[in-house]
N, C-alpha and C positions, 0 to 999 in steps of 0.2 A: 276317424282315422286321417281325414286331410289335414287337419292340427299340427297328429304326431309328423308326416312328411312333410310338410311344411317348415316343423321344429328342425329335424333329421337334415331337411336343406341346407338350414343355416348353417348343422355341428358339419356339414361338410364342405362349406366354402372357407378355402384357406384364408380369405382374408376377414373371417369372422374370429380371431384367435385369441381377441381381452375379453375376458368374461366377470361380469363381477354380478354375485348372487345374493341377495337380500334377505335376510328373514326377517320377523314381524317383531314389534318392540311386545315387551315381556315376554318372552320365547317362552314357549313349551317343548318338551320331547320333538314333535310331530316337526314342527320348522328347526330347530338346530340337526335334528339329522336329515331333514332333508337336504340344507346347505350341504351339511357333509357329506352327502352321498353322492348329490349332484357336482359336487367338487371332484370327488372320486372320478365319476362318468366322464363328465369335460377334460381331465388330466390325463385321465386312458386317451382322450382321443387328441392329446398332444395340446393341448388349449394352457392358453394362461387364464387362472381361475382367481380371483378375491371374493371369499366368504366377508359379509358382515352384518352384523346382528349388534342395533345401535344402542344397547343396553347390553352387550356383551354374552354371556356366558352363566346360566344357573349352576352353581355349586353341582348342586346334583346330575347332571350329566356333565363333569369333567372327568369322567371314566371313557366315553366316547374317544375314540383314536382322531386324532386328527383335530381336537375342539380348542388347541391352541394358535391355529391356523384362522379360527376367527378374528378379526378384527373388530372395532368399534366404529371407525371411520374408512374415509377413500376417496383417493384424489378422482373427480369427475374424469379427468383427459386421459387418464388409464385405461377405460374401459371402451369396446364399441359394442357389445350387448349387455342388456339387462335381463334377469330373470329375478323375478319377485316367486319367492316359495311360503304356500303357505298362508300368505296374508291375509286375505278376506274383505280389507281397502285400505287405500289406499294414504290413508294416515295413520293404518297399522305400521307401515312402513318402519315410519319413524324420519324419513329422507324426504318427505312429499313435494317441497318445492324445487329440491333437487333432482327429483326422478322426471317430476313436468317440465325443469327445464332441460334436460336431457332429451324428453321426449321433442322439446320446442327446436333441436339440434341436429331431429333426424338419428336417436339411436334406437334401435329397434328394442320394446320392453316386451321381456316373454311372462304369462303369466301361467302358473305351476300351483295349480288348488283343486282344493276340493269343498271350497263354498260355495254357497248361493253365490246368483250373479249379481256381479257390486261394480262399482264405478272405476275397478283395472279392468275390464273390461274395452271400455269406452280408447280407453288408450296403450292398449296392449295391440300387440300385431299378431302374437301367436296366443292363443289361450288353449291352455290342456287343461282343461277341468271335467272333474268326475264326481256330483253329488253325494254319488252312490257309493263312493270308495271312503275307506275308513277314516285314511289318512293323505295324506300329500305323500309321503315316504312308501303307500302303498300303490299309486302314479308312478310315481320311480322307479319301483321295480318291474313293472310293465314297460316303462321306456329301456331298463336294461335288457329286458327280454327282447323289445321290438327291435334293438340294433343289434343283440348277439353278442354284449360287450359282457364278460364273465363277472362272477356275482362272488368273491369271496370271502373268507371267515370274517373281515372287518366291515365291507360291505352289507353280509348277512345282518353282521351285529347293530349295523349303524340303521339298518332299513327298518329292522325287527325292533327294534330302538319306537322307532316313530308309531308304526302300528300299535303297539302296547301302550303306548301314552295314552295314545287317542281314542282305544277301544277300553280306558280305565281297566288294563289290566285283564283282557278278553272279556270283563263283565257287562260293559253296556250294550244296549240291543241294537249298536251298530256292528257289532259284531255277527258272521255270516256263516254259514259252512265254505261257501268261496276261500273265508278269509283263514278258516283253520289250514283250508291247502297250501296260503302261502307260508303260513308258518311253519307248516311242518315241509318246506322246501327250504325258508331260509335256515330252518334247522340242517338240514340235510346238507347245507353248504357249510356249516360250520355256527353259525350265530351262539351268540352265551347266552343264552335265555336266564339261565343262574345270575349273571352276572347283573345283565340289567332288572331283574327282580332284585337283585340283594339292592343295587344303587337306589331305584327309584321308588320301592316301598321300604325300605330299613333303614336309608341316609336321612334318617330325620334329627337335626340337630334340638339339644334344650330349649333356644332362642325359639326353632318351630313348636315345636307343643306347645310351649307357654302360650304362644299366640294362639294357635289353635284352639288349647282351653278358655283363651279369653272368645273368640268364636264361638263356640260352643257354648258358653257361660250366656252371651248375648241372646237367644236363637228367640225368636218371636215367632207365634204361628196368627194367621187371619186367616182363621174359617171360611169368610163371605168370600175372599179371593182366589181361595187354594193354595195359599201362598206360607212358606216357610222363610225364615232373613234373619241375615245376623250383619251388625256393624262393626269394622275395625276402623281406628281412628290412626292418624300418622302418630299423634303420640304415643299407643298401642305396640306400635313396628317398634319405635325409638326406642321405647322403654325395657325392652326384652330383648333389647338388642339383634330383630331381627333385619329381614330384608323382604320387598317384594315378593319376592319369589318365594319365601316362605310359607304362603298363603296357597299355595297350588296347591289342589287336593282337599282344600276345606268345605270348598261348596259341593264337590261330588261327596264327601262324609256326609253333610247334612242332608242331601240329596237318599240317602241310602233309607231316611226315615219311611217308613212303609203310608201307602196311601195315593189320591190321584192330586199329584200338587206341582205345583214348581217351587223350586228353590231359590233367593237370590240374596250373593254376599254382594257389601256395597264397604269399600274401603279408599281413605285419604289414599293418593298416589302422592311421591315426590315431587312433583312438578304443580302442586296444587287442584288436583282436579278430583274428582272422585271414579271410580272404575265401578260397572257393578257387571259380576258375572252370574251369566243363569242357567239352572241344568234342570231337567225332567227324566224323569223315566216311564214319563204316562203318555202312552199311545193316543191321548184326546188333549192333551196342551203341547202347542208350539210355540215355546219362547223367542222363538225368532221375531213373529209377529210384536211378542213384548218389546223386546231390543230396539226394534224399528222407530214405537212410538219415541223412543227418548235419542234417535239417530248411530243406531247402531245396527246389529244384525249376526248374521251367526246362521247354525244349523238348527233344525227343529225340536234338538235335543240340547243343545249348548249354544250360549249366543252372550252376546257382552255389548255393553255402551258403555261409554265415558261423558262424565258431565264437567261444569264448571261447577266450583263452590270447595264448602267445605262443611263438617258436620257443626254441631250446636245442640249441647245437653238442654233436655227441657225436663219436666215434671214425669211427663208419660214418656219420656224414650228421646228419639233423636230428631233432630230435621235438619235441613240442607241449606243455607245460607250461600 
């Protein structure tokens, strides 16, 4: 609770009034609506707010009200706080040497997650983190409760937005009876449950399946490791004319194969690097621990690294140049 007042302090010193709010590069659900929600929060309370999210905007949440109000970029001397939502660390960002030297300048960074603890820490002044909570969007609705700042129909939709990302659709076992209350609260305020159901499991364009099929076509299993994997290459993306973001939801699919295993997709990124994400649904493997050894990290259930390289056809399969 000394966090939330501590945060509360700052939204009520009049001369804390440029806010600009970061989400994490490849956005999911969970961090574009929490910008937007926390944009919301901050504009009730009379604040000038800049969302930005430095890869912009998934297709599939540009039903979200307000998801044109993100930006790509942002003049540093605009702002005098920072709030990172979502992120996990600090080169999820996307802004890293900019946000350090901002902090090198005396602007106070708030951090707003619900990951293990990572290196925003170290230089965050206020941290509201919740392990325990589903999502970061579900923090925000707690901080709207804690100030009494009203919660409606777009608000419901934008918070309910984030929770459903991140609990894969109420089906992972991060899901709570807690968390069925808030739902059927932000129901009860209006939220479109319909709506983001229809966007975020029906908006799948050809370019996605195709890909996906070629995911799915890939899938390798190693018994000795517990381990299921599938590879997409950038030429993969290019060829099918997809995007990034195309890819969300493929490792929870593979994820779905019954058994005690981990999952992990590992795919070319645009910038040259390889991404690999990883999911469980088995109560005795924590991928986090996996994530770590290759400098990454994550929750127990979901967790992601990024490496350098690129793939390299070989006889038996792939490897990492």
């Amino acid at each position: 609770m000394a966090s939330y007042n501590k945060f509360f302090n700052y939204l009520r010193d009049q001369e804390n009034e440029r806010f600009l709010l970061i989400a994490h590069e490849r956005p999911d659900g969970d961090t574009i609506a929490a910008v937007l929600a926390a944009k919301k929060l901050l504009e009730s309370l009379g604040k000038k707010v800049t969302p930005v999210s430095s890869q912009g905007v998934p297709e599939v949440f540009k039903f979200l009200p307000g998801w044109q109000k993100i930006k790509t970029d942002y003049l540093s001397a605009d702002h005098n706080i920072i709030i990172l939502l979502d992120n996990g660390d600090l080169k999820r960002t996307g802004y890293l040497q900019r946000i350090l030297a901002a902090k090198s300048r005396g602007i106070p960074i708030i951090n707003i997650d619900h990951h293990p603890k990572n290196d925003i820490w170290k230089i965050a002044k206020i941290n509201i983190v919740n392990e325990k909570a589903t999502s970061t969007c579900e923090i925000l609705y707690d901080i709207f409760l804690k100030l009494g700042t009203p919660i409606d129909r777009e608000v419901a939709t934008i918070i309910l937005t984030g929770i459903y990302t991140d609990t894969g659709g109420f089906q992972h076992s991060n899901t709570t009876p807690g968390t069925f209350k808030i739902i059927a609260e932000l129901l009860s305020r209006g939220a479109r449950l319909k709506e983001i159901s229809e966007n975020v499991l029906n908006s799948r364009s050809v370019a996605m399946l195709k890909l996906w099929g070629l995911a799915l076509d890939r899938i390798e299993q190693r018994q000795d490791l517990k381990l299921i994997y599938s590879v997409i290459t950038r030429s993969d993306i290019e060829k099918v004319g997809a995007g990034d973001e195309d890819l969300a939801g493929v490792v929870n699919l593979i994820s779905s194969i019954p058994g005690e295993q981990a999952t992990l997709l590992l795919y070319e990124t645009s910038d040259g690097k390889i991404k690999g994400s990883l999911r469980t649904e088995s109560a005795k493997i924590d991928v986090s621990r996996i994530a770590e050894i290759f400098g990454g990290g994550g929750h127990k259930k979901a967790s992601g690294f990024v490496l350098d390289g690129h793939f390299e056809k070989t006889k038996g399969g792939w490897r990492i140049v």
